[in-house]
C-alpha positions in Angstrom: -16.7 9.2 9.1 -20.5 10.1 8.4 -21.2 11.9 5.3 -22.6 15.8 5.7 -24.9 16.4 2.8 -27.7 19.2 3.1 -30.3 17.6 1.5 -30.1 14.1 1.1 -28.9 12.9 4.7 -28.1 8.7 3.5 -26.6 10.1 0.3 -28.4 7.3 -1.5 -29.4 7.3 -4.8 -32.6 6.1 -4.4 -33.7 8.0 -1.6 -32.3 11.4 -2.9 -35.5 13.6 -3.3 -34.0 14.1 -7.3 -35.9 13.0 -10.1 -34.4 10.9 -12.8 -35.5 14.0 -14.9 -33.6 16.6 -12.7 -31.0 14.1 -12.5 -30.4 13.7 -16.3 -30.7 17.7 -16.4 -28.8 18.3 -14.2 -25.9 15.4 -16.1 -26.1 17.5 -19.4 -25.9 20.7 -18.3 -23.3 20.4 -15.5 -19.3 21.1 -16.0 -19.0 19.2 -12.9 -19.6 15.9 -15.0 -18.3 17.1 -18.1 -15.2 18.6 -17.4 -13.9 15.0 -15.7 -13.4 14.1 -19.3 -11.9 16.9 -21.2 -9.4 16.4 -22.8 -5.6 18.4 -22.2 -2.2 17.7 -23.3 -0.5 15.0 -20.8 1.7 16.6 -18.9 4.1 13.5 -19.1 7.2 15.4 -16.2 4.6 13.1 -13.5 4.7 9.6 -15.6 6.7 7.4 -13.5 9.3 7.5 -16.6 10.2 10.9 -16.2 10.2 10.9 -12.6 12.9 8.0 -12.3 15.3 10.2 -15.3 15.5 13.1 -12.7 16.8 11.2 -10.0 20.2 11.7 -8.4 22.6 11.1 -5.7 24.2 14.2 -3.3 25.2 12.2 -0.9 22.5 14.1 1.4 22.3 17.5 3.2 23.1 16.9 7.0 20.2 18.4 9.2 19.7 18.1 13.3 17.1 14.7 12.7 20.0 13.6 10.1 20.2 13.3 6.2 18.1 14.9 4.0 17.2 14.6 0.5 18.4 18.0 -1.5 15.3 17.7 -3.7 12.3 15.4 -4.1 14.5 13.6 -6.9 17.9 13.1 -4.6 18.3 9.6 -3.8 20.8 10.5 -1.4 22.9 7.2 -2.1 23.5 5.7 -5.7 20.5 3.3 -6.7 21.6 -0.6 -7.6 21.7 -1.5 -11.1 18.8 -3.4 -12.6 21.3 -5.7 -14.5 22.4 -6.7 -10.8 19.4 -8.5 -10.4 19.8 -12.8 -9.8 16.4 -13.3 -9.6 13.2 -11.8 -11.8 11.1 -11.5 -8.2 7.5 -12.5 -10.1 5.8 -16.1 -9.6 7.0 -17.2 -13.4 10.4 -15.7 -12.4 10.9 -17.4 -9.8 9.7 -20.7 -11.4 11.9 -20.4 -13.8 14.8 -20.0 -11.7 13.9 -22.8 -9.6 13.7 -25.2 -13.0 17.1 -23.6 -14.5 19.4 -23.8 -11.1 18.1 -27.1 -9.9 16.9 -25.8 -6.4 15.4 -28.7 -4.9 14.7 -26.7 -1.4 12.9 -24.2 -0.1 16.4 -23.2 1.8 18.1 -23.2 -1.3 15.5 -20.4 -2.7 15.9 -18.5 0.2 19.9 -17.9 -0.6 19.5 -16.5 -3.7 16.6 -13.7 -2.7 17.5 -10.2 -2.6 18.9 -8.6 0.3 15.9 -7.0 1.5 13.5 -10.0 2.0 16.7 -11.2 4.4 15.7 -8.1 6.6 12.1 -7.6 5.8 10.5 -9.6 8.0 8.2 -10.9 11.1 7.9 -13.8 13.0 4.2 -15.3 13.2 3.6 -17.2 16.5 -0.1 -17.8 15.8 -1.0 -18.3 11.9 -4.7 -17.5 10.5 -2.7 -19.5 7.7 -3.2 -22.8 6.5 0.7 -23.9 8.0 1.3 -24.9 11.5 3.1 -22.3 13.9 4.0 -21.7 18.0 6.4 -20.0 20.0 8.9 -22.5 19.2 8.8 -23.0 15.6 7.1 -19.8 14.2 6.3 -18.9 10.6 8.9 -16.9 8.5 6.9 -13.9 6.5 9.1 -12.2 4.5 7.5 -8.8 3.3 10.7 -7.4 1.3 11.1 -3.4 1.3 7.9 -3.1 -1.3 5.2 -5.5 -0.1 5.0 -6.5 -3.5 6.0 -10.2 -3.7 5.4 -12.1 0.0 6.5 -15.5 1.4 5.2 -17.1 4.0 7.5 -20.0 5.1 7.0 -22.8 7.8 9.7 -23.5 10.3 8.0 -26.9 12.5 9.6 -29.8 11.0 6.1 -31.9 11.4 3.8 -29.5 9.6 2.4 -31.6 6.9 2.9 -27.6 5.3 6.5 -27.6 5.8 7.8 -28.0 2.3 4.9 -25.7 0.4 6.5 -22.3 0.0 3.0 -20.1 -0.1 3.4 -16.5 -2.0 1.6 -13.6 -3.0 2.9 -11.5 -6.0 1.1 -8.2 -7.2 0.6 -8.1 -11.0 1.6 -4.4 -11.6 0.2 -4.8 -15.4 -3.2 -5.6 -14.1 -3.3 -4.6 -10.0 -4.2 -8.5 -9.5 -3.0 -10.3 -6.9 -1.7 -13.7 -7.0 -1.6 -16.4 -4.6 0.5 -19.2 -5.1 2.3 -22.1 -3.8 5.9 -24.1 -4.5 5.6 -27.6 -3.4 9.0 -28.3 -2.4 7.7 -32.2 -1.3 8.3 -33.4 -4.6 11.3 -34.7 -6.4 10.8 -31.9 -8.8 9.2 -28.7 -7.4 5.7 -27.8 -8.4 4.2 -24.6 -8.4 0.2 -24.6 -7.6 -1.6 -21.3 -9.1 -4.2 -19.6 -7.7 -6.0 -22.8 -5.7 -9.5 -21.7 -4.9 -8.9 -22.1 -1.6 -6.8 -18.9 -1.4 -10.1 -17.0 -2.2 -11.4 -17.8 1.4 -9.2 -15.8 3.3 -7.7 -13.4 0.7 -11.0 -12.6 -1.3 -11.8 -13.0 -5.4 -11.3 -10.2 -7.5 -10.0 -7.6 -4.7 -7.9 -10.0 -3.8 -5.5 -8.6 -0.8 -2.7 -10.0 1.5 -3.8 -10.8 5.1 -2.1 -8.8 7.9 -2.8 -6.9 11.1 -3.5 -3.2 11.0 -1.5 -0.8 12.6 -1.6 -1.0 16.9 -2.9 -4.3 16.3 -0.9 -7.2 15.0 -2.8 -10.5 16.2 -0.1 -13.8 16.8 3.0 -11.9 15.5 6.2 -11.4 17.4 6.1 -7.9 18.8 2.5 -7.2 19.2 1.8 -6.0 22.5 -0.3 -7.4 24.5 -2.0 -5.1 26.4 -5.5 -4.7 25.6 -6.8 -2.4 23.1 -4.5 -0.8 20.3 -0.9 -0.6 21.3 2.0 0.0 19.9 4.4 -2.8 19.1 6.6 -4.1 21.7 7.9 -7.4 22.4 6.4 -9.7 25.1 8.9 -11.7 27.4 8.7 -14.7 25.4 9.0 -13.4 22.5 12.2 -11.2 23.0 13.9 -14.6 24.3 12.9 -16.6 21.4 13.9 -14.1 18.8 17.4 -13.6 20.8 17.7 -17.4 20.9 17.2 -17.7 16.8 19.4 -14.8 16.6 22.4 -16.7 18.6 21.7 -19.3 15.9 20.4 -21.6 18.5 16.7 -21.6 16.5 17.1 -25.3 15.7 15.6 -24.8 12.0 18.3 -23.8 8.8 15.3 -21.7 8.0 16.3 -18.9 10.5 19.5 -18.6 8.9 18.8 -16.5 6.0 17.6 -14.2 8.2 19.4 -10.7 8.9 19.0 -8.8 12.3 19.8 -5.5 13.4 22.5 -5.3 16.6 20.6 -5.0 19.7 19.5 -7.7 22.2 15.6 -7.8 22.2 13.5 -7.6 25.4 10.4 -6.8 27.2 8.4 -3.6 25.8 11.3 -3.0 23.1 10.2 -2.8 19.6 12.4 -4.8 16.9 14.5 -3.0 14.2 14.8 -4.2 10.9 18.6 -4.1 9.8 20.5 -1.5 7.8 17.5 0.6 8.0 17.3 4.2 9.9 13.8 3.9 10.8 13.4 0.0 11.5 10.2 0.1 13.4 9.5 -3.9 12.1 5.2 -4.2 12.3 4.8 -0.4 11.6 7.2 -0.9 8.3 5.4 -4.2 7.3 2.0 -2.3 7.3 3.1 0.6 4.8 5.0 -2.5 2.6 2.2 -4.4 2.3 -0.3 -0.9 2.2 1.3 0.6 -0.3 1.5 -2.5 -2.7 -2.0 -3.2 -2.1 -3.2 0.4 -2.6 -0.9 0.4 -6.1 -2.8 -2.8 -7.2 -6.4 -1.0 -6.1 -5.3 2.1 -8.6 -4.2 -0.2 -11.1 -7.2 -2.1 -11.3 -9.3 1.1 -10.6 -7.7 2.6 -14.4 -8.1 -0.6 -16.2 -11.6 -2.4 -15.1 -14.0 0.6 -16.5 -11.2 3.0 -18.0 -14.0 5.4 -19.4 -15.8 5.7 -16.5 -12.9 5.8 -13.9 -11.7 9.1 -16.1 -15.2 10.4 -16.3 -15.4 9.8 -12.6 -12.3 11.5 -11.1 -13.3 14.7 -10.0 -16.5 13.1 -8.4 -14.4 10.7 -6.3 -11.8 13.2 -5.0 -14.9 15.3 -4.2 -16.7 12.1 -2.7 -13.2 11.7 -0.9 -13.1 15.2 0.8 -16.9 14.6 2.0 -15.7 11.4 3.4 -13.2 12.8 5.2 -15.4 15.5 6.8 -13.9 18.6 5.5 -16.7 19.1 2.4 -20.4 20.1 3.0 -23.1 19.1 0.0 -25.5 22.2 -1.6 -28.6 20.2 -3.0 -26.1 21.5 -6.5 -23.6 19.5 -5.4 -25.3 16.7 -4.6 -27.2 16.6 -7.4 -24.0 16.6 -9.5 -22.2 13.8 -7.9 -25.5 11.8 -8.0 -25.4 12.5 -11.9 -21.8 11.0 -12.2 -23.0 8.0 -9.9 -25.9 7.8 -11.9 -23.3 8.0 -15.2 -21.2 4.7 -14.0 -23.9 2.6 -12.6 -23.3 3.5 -8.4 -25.9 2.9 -6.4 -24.9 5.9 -4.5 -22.9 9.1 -4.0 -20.3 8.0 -1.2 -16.4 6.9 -2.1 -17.0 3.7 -1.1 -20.0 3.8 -3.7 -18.4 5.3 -6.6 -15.3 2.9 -6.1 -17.6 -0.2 -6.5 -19.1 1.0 -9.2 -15.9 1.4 -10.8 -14.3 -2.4 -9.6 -12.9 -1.6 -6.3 -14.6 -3.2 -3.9 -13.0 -0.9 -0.2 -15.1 -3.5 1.9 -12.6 -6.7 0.4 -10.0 -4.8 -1.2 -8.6 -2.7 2.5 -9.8 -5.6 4.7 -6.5 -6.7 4.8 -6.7 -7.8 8.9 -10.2 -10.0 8.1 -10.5 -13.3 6.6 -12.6 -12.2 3.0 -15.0 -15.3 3.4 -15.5 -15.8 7.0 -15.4 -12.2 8.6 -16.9 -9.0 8.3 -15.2 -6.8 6.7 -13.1 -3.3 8.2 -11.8 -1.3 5.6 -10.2 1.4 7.7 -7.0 -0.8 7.9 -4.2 1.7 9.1 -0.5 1.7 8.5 0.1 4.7 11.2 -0.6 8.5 10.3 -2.8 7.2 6.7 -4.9 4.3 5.7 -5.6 2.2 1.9 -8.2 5.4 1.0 -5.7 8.0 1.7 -3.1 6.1 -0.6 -5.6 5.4 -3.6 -7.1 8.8 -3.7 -2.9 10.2 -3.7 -2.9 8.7 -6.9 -6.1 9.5 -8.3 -4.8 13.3 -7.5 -1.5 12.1 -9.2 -3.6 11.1 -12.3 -5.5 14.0 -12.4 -3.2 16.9 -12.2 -1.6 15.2 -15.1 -3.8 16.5 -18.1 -6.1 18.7 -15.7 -4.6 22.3 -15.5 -6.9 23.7 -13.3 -5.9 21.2 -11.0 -2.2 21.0 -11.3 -1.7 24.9 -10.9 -3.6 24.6 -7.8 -1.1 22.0 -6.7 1.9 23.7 -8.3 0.8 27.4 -6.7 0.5 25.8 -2.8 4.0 26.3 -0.9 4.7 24.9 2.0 7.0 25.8 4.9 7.7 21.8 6.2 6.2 19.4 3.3 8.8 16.4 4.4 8.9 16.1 8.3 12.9 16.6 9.2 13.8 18.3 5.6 11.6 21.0 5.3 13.7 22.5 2.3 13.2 19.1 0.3 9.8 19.9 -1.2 8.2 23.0 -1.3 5.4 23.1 -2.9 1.9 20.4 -2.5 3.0 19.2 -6.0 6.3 18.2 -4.7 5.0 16.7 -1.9 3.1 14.3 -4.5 5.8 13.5 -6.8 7.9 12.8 -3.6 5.5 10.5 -2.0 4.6 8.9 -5.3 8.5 7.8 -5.8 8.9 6.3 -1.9 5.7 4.7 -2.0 5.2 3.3 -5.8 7.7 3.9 -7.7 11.3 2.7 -6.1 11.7 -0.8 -6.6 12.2 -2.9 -2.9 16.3 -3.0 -3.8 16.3 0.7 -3.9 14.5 1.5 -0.9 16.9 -0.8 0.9 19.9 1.8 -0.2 18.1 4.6 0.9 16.8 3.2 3.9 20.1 2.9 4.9 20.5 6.2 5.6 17.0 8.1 5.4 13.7 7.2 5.8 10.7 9.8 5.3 8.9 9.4 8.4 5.9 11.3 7.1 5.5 9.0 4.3 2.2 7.6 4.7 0.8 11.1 5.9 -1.4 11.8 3.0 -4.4 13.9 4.1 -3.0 16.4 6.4 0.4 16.6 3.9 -1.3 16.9 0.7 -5.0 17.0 0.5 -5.7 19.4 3.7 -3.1 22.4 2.3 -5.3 23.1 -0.5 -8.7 21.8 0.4 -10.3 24.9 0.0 -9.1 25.4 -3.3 -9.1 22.1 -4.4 -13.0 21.7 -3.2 -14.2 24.7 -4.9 -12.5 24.0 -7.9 -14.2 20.5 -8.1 -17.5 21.3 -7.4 -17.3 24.2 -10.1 -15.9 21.7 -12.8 
């Protein structure tokens, strides 16, 4: 969306009519760029720890859609026990499991993976991969319930691929990405780190997974194929295929750790995942994978320039807003954000500016359905209602309201009639809302969101804009360009 400023119409730094002078003037004197760093008591009921102690289990309030959560912190069904775990679902983890059990193949690993990678899952007819894949014999990816550890598994007996196990993990310490292989062709399996070759298709630093955006999911099972952006549905082939591997007639072991919901696939339908109440498959494997890649962008945005990011936050929810269409610039304004920009070394006043500035490259780190190295870039990858920006800038808000105030009362002071679509008593204020998206989208593990999946699913999940940012824009906007 074009950016509405009043005076400088690129929003360019350089070809702002400011002065360095006015600029630097403009940096000293302004609250806008000081008050980004002023230091309040941490108001620690948002940390993630705190968040997790309130949770519960009602059993859920029955409403015409179906169950509904009480509060934002009811779980509705009781959450597994971490001590349950088999298997620590990182790449050392699951080295070390492989090593200590003896697994020998990658059929072995596949039996001893939680629940939810058995129903989180698509079928690739046509890889972008460096595996071998057709109608026949298609590729296995394996998103889990959290997008935040991915397999991608080869099913064609003659792929020179077939016994390398490719992964992508997400660091949550450091928002890095990892992609990996297990060579399962060895006597002893061998895990390869990070081969270079990775950085072709998944990128360098902003490192993503590769997928199709929402309405468009290129070579997988239940893309339509109509022309333009659809919605999924299953092609003819493809329903008979997947009800063939279903029967257990798919002619590969591979298929058999798979888990499918009841219903006999055909032309036009879309594909449910199992024991979920939702189960839309491609639209559920695009806010997975979106909202582990948006987690490691935040990550790395707080740690790569932490002084700068904090000094920067009011700038890029502001820079947001304008991005977003609902924010004009006075020659003030933009004079401000250009002294912030200025501050952390941007070569402009745009979000996708400011972010680069501060390590997030949008243009690699969102392309998720482009290959880094070999195609331009589109950013604006969607998982339905919301995209990677909308995700991000929820928790730079989050961050913000936590030792800002101004900001959290503002948050805190905004009811809302409907905040979760289906359970409008569940949350009822914006801050609510935030905490509530915050737990489904970053803080459950993939285990737990199987439970509750089971029997709710917020529909609205990935609504960010119009569900949080648009109920208090005016507020919110005049508050940050006064501070």
């Amino acid at each position: 969306m074009n950016i509405k400023i009043i005076t400088c119409v690129t929003g360019l730094l350089l070809n702002c009519a400011i002065s360095i002078a006015a600029v630097a003037n403009v940096f000293t004197s302004s609250a806008f760029a000081e008050g980004t760093n002023k230091t309040e008591p941490v108001n620690n009921d948002y940390s993630k720890q705190a968040i997790r102690q309130k949770l519960f289990h009602s059993g859920g309030q029955p409403m015409p859609a179906g169950l509904c959560p009480q509060t934002i912190y009811d779980t509705i069904v009781p959450l597994p026990q971490a001590s349950n775990k088999t298997l620590d679902m990182s790449i050392i983890g699951i080295e070390q499991f492989i090593g200590a059990n003896g697994i020998q193949t990658i059929e072995q690993l596949l039996n001893y993976l939680p629940i939810d990678y058995r129903t989180n899952f698509s079928l690739v007819e046509h890889t972008r991969a460096t595996g071998e894949s057709n109608l026949t014999w298609p590729r296995i990816v394996l998103f889990g319930a959290d997008g935040k550890f991915l397999f991608n598994i080869g099913t064609k007996p003659d792929d020179p691929k077939y016994n390398l196990l490719d992964v992508g993990f997400l660091n949550e310490r450091t928002g890095e990405w990892e992609f990996s292989a297990f060579d399962f062709s060895v006597a002893k399996p061998q895990l390869i780190r990070n081969d270079t070759s990775c950085a072709e298709c998944h990128g360098n630093h902003n490192a993503r997974p590769v997928w199709g955006t929402n309405l468009d999911w290129p070579g997988v099972f239940g893309d339509n194929v109509a022309q333009g952006l659809q919605g999924e549905a299953l092609d003819a082939k493809h329903a008979e295929r997947m009800n063939e591997i279903r029967a257990g007639e798919g002619g590969s072991p591979r298929f058999d750790f798979l888990l499918w919901h009841n219903q006999k696939l055909k032309r036009g339908a879309k594909r449910k995942i199992a024991h979920h109440v939702f189960g839309a498959e491609l639209l559920l494997s695009n806010i997975a994978m979106g909202s582990a890649t948006a987690r490691g962008a935040f990550i790395r945005l707080q740690n790569t320039k932490p002084a700068l990011y904090r000094q920067a936050r009011l700038a890029l929810l502001l820079a947001y807003y304008v991005k977003k269409g609902n924010s004009y610039l006075t020659a003030e304004d933009t004079a401000k954000l250009a002294a912030v920009a200025q501050a952390i070394g941007a070569k402009g006043i745009t979000l996708v500016d400011l972010l680069q500035a501060l390590g997030v490259d949008s243009n690699e780190a969102f392309s998720l359905a482009t290959l880094a190295a070999i195609e331009p870039p589109q950013p604006d990858w969607s998982m339905g209602a919301g995209d990677l920006t909308d995700m991000l800038m929820l928790q730079v808000l989050d961050d913000v309201r936590r030792d800002n105030r101004g900001v959290d009362n503002l948050l805190v002071n905004r009811s809302v009639d409907k905040g979760i679509i289906d359970c409008p008593q569940t949350a009822n204020t914006v801050s609510e809302i935030i905490t509530f998206k915050m737990l489904h989208l970053f803080y459950l593990t993939g285990q737990e969101k199987y439970e509750i999946s089971r029997v709710y699913y917020p529909l609205d999940i990935e609504d960010i804009y119009s569900r949080v940012f648009l109920p208090v824009s005016h507020q919110l906007i005049t508050y940050l360009k006064q501070h």
